[in-house]
RONURO-202162 format. One record per residue: residue in one letter; x, y, z of N, C-alpha, C in turn. Coordinates in steps of 0.001 Angstrom, whole numbers, plus 500000, padded with zeros to 6 digits. Layout:
N
<site><type>A</type><n_u>X</n_u><n_v>Y</n_v><n_w>Z</n_w><ca_u>X</ca_u><ca_v>Y</ca_v><ca_w>Z</ca_w><c_u>X</c_u><c_v>Y</c_v><c_w>Z</c_w></site>
...
END
This chain:
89
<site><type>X</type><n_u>959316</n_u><n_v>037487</n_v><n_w>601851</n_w><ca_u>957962</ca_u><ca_v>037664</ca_v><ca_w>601357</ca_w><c_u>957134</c_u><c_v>036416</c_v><c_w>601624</c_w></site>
<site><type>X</type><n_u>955794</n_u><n_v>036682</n_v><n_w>602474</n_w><ca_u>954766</ca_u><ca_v>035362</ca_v><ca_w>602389</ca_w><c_u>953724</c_u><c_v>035866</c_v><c_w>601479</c_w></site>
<site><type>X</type><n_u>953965</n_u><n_v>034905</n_v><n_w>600727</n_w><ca_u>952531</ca_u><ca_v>034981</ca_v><ca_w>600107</ca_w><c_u>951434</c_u><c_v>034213</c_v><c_w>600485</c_w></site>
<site><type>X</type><n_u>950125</n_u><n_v>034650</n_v><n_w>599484</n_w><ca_u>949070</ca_u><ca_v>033957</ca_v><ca_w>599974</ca_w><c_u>947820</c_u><c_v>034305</c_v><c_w>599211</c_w></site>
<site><type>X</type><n_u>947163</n_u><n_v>032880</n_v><n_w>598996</n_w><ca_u>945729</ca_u><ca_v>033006</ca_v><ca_w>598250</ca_w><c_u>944649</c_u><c_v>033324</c_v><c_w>598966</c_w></site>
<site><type>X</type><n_u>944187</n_u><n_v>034414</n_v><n_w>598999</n_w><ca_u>943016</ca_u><ca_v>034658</ca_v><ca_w>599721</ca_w><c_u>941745</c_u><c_v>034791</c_v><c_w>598779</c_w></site>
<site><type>X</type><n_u>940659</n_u><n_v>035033</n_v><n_w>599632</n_w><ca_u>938910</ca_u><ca_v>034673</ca_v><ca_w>598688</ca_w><c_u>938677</c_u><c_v>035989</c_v><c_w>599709</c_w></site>
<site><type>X</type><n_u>937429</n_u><n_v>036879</n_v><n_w>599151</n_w><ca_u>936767</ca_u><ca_v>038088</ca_v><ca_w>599632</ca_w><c_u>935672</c_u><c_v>037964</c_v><c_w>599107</c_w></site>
<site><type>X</type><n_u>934806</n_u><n_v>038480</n_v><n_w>599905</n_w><ca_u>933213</ca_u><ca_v>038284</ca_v><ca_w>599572</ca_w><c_u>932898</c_u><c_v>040110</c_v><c_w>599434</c_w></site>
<site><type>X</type><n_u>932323</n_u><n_v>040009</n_v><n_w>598081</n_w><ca_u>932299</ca_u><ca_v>041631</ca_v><ca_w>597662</ca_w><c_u>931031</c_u><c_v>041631</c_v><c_w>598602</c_w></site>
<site><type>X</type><n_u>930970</n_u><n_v>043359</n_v><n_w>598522</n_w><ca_u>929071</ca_u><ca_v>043755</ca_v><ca_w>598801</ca_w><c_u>927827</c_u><c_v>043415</c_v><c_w>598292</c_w></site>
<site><type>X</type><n_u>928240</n_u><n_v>043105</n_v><n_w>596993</n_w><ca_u>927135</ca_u><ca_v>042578</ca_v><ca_w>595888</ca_w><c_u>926435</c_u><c_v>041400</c_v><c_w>596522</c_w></site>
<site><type>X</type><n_u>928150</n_u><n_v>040056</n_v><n_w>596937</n_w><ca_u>927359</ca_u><ca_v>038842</ca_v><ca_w>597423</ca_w><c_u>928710</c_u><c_v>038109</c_v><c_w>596677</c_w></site>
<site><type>X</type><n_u>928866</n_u><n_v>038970</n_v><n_w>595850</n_w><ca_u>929868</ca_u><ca_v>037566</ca_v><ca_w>594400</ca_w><c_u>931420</c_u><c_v>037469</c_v><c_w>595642</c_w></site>
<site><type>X</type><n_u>932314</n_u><n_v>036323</n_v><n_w>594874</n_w><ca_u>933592</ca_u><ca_v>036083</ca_v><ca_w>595689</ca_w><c_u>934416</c_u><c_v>036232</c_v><c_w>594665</c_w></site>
<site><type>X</type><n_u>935570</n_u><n_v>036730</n_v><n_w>595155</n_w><ca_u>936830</ca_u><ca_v>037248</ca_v><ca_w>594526</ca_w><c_u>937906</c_u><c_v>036594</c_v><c_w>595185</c_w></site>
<site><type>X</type><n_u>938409</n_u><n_v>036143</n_v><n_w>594467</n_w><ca_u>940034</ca_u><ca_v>035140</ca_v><ca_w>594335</ca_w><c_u>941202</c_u><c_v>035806</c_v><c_w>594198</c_w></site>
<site><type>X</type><n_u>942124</n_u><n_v>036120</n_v><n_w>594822</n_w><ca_u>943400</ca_u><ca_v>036587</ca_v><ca_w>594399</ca_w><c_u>944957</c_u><c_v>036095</c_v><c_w>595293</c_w></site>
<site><type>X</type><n_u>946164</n_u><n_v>036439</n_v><n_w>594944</n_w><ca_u>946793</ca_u><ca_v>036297</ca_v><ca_w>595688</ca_w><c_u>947228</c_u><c_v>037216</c_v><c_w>595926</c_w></site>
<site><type>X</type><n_u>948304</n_u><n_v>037376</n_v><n_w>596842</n_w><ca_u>949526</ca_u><ca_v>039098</ca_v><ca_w>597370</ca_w><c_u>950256</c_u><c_v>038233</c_v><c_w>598267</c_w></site>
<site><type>X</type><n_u>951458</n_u><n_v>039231</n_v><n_w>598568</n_w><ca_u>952676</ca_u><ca_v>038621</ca_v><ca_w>599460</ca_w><c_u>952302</c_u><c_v>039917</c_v><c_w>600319</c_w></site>
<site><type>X</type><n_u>951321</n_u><n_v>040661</n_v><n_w>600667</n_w><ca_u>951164</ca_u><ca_v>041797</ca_v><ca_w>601405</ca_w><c_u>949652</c_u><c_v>041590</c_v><c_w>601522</c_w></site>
<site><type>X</type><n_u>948740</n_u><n_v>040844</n_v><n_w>602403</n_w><ca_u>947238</ca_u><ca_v>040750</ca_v><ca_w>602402</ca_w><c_u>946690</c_u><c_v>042112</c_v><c_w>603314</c_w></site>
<site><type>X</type><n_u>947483</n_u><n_v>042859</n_v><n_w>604394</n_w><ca_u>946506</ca_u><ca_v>043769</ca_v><ca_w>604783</ca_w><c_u>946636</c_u><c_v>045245</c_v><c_w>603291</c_w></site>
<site><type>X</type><n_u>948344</n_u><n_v>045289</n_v><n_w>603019</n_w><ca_u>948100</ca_u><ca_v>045994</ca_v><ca_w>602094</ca_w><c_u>946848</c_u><c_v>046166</c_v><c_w>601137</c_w></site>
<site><type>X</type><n_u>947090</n_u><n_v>044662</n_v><n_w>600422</n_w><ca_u>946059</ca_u><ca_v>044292</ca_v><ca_w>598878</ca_w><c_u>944488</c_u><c_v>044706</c_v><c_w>599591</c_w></site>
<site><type>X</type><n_u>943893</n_u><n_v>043999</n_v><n_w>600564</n_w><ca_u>942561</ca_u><ca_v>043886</ca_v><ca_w>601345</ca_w><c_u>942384</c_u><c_v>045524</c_v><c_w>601202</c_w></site>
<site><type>X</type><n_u>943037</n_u><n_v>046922</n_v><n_w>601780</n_w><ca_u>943123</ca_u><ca_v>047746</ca_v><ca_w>601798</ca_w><c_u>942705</c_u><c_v>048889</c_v><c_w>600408</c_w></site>
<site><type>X</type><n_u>943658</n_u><n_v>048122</n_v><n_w>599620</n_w><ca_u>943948</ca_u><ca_v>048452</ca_v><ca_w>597997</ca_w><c_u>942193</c_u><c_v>048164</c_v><c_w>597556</c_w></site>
<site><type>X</type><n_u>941979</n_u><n_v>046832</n_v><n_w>597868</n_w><ca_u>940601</ca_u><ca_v>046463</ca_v><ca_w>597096</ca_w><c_u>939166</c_u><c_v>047352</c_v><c_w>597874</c_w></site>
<site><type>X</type><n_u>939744</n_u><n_v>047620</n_v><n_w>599359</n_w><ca_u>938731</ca_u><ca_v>048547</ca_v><ca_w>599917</ca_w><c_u>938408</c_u><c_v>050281</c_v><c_w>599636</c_w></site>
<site><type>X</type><n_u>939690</n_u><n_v>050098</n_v><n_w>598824</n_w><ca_u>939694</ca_u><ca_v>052094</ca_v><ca_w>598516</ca_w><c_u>939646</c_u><c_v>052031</c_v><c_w>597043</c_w></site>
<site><type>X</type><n_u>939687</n_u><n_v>050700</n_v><n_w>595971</n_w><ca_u>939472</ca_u><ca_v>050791</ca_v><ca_w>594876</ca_w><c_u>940410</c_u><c_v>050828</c_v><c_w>593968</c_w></site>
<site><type>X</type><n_u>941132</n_u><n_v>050537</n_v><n_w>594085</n_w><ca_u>942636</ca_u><ca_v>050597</ca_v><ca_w>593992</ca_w><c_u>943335</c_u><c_v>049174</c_v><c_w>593469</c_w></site>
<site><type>X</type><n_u>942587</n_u><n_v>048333</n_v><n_w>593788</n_w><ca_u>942675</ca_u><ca_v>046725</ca_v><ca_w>593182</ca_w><c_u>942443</c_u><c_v>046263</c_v><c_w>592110</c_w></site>
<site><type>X</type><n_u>942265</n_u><n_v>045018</n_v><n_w>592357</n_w><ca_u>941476</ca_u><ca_v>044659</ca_v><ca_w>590954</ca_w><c_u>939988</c_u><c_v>045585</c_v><c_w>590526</c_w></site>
<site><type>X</type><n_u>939755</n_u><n_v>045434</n_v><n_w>589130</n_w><ca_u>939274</ca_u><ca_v>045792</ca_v><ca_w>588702</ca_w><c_u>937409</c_u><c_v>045310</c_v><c_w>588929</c_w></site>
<site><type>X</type><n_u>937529</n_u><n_v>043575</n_v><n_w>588968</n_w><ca_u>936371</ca_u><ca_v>043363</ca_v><ca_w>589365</ca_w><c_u>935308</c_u><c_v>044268</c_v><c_w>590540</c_w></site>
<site><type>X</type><n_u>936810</n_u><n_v>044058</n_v><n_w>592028</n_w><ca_u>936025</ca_u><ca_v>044772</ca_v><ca_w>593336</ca_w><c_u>936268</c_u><c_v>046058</c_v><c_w>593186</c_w></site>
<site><type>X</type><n_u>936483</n_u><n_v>047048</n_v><n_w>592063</n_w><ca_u>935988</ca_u><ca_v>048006</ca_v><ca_w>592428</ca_w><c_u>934619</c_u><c_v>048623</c_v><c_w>592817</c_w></site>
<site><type>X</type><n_u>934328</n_u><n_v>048169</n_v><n_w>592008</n_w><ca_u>932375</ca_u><ca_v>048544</ca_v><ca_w>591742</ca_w><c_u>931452</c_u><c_v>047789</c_v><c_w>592823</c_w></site>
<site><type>X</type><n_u>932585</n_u><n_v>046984</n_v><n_w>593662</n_w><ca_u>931717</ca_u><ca_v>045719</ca_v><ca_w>594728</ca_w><c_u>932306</c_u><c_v>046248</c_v><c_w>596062</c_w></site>
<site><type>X</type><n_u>932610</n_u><n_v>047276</n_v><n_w>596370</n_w><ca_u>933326</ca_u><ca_v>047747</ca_v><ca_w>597691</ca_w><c_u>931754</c_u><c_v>047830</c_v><c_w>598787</c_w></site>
<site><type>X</type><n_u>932464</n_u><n_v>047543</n_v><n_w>599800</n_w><ca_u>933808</ca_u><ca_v>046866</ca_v><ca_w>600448</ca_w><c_u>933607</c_u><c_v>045454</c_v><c_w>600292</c_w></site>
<site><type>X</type><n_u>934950</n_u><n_v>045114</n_v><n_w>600314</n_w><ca_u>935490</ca_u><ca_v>043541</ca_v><ca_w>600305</ca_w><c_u>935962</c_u><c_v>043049</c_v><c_w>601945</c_w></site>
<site><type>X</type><n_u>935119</n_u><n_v>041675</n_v><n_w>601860</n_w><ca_u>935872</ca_u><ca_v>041267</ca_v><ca_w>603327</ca_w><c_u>936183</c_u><c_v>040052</c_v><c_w>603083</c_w></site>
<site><type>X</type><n_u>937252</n_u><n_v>040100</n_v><n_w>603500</n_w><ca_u>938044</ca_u><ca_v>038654</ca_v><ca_w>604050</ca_w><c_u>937475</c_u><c_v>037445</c_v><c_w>604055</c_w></site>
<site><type>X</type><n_u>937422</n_u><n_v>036586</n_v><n_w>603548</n_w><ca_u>936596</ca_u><ca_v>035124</ca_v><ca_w>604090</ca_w><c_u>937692</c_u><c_v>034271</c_v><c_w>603964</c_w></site>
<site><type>X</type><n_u>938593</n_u><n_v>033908</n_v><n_w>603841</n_w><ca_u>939589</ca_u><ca_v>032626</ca_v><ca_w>603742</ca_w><c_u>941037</c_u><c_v>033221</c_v><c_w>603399</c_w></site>
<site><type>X</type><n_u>942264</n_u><n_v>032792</n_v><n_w>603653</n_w><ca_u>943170</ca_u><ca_v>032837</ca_v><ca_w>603783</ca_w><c_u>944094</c_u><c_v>031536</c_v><c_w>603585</c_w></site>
<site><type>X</type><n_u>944836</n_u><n_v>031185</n_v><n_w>602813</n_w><ca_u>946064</ca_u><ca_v>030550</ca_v><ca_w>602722</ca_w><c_u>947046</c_u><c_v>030546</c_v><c_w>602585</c_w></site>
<site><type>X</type><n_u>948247</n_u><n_v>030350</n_v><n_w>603214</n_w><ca_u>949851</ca_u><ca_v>031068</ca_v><ca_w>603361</ca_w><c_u>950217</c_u><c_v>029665</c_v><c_w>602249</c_w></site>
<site><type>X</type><n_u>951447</n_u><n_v>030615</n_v><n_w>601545</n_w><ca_u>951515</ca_u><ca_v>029595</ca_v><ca_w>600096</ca_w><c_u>953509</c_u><c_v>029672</c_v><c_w>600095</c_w></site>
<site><type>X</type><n_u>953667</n_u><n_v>028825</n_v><n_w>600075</n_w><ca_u>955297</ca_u><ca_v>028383</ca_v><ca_w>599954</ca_w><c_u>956308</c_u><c_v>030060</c_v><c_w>598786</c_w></site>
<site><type>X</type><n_u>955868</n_u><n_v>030243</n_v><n_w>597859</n_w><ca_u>955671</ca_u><ca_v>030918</ca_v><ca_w>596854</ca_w><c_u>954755</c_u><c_v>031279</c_v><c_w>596105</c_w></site>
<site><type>X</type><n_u>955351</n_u><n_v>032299</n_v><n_w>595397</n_w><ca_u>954339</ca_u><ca_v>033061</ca_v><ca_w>594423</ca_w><c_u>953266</c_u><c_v>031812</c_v><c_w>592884</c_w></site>
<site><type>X</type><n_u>954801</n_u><n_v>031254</n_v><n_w>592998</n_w><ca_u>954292</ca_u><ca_v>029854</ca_v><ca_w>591866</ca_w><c_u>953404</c_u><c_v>029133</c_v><c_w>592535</c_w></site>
<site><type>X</type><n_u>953455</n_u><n_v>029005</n_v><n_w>593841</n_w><ca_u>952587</ca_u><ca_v>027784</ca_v><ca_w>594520</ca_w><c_u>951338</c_u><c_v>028712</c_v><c_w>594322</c_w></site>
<site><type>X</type><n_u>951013</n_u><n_v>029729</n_v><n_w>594941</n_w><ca_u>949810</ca_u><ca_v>030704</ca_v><ca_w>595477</ca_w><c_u>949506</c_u><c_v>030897</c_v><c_w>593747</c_w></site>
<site><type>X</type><n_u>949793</n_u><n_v>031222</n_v><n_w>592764</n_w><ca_u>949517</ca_u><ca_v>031060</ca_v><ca_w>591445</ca_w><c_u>948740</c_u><c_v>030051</c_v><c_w>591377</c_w></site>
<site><type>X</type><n_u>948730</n_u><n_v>028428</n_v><n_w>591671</n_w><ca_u>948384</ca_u><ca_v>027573</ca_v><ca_w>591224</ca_w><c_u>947125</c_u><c_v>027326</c_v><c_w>592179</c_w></site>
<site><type>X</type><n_u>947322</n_u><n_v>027951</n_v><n_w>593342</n_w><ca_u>946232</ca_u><ca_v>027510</ca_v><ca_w>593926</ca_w><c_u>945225</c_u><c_v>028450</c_v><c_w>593793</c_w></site>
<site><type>X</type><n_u>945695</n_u><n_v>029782</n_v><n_w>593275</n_w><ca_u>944263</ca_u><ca_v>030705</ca_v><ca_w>593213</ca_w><c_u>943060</c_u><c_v>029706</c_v><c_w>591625</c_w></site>
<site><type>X</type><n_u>944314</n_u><n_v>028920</n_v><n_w>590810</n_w><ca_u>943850</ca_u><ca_v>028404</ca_v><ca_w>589456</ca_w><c_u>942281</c_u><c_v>027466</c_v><c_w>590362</c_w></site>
<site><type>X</type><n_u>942984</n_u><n_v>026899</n_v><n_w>591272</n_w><ca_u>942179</ca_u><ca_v>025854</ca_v><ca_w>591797</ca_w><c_u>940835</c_u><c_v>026665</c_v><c_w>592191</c_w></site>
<site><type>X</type><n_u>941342</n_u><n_v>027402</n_v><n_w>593583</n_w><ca_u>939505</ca_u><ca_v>027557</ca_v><ca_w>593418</ca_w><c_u>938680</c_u><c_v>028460</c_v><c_w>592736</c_w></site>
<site><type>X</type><n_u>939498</n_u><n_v>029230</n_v><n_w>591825</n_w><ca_u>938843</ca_u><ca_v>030244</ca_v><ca_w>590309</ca_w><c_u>938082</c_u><c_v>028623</c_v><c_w>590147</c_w></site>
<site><type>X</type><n_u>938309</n_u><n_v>027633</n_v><n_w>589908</n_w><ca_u>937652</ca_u><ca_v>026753</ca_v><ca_w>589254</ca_w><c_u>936319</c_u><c_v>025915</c_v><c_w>590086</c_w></site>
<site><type>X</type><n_u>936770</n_u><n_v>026291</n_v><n_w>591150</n_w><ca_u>935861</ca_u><ca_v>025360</ca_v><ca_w>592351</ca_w><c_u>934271</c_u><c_v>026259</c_v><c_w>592144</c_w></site>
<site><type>X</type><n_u>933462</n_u><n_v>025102</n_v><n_w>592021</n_w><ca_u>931839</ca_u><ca_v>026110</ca_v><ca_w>592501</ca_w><c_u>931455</c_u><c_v>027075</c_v><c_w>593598</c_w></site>
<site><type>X</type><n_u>930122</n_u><n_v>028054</n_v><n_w>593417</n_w><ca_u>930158</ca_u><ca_v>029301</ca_v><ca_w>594147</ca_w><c_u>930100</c_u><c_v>028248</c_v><c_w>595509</c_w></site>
<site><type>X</type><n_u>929370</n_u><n_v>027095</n_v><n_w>595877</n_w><ca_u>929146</ca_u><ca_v>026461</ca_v><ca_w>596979</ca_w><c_u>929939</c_u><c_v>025960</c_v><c_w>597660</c_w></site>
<site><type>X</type><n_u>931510</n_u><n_v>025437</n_v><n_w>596463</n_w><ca_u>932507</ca_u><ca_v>024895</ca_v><ca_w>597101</ca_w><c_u>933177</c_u><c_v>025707</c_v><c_w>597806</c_w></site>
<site><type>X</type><n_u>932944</n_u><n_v>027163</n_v><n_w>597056</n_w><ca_u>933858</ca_u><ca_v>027918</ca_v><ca_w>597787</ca_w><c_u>933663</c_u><c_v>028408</c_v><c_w>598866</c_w></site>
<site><type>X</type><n_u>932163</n_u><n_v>028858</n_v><n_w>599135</n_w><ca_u>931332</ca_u><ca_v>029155</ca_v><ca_w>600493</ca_w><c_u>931801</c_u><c_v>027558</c_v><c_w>601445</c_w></site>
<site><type>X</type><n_u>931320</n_u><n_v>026537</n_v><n_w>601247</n_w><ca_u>932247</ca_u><ca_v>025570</ca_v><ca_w>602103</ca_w><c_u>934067</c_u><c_v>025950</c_v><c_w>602449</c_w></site>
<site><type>X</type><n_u>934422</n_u><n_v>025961</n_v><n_w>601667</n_w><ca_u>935961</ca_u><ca_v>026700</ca_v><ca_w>601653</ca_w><c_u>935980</c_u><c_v>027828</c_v><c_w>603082</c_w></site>
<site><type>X</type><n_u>934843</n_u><n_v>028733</n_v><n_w>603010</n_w><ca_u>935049</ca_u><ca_v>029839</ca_v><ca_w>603711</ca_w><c_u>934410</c_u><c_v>029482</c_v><c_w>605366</c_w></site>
<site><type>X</type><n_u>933421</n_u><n_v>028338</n_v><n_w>604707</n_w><ca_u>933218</ca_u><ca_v>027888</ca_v><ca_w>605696</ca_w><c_u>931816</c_u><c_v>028603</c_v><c_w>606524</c_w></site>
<site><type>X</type><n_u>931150</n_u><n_v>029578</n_v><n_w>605538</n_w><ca_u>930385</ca_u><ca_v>030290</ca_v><ca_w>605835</ca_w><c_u>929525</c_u><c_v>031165</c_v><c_w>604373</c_w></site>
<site><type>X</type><n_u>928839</n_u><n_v>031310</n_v><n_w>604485</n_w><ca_u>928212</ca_u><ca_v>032035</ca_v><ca_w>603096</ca_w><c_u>928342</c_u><c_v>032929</c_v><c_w>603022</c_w></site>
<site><type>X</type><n_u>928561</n_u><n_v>033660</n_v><n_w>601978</n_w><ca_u>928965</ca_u><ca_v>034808</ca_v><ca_w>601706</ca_w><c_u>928056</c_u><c_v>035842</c_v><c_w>602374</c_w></site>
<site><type>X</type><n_u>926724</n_u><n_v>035297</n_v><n_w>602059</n_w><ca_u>925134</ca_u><ca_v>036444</ca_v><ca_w>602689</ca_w><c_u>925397</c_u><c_v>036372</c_v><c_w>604008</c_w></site>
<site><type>X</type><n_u>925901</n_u><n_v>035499</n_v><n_w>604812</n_w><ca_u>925773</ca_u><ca_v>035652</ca_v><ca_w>606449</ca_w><c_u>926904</c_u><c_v>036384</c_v><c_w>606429</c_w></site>
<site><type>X</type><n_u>927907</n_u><n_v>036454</n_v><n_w>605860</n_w><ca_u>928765</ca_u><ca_v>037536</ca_v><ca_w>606423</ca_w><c_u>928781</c_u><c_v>038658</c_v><c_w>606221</c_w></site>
<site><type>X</type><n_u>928336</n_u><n_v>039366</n_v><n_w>605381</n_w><ca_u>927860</ca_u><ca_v>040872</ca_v><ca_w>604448</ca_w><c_u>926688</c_u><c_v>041239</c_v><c_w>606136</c_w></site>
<site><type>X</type><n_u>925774</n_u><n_v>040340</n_v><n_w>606268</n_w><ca_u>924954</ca_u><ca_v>040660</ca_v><ca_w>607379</ca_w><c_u>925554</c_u><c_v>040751</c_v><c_w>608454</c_w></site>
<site><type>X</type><n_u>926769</n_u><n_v>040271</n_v><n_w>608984</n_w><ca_u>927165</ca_u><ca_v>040647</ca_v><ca_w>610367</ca_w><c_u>927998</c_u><c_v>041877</c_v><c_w>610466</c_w></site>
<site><type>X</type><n_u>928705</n_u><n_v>042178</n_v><n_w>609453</n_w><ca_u>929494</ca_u><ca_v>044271</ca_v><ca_w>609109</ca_w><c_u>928567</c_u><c_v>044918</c_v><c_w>608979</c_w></site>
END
């Protein structure tokens, strides 16, 4: 199993934090509604960042981190703003 902390930029605009040891599965799950609870109501979710995590404990600790990081840090994180990417799908 790899796991991994990934970030998704809902439709709304807002970003969503999670981890999975299965990312096309989960990405999938959160696109048919089926996920968390937040992105249901924010479909579709896309991808903006990715990190492969040693374990589930590691990828735990790092989703803590950027749940905590600002909306800006995290758009730096992605490396792109959330609004420019909603505009290019």
């Amino acid at each position: 199993m790899n796991w991994a902390c990934y970030l998704v930029c809902c439709a709304d605009g807002t970003l969503y934090c999670g981890i999975t040891n299965n990312l096309e599965k989960r990405l999938a799950a959160h696109n048919a509604g089926e996920a968390a609870k937040y992105t249901r109501g924010r479909r579709p979710v896309q991808l903006m960042h990715v990190e492969p995590c040693a374990d589930k404990s590691v990828a735990l600790k790092r989703e803590r981190q950027i749940k905590k990081l600002s909306r800006g840090e995290k758009q730096a994180l992605c490396g792109i703003t959330c609004e420019q990417s909603m505009r290019v799908t």
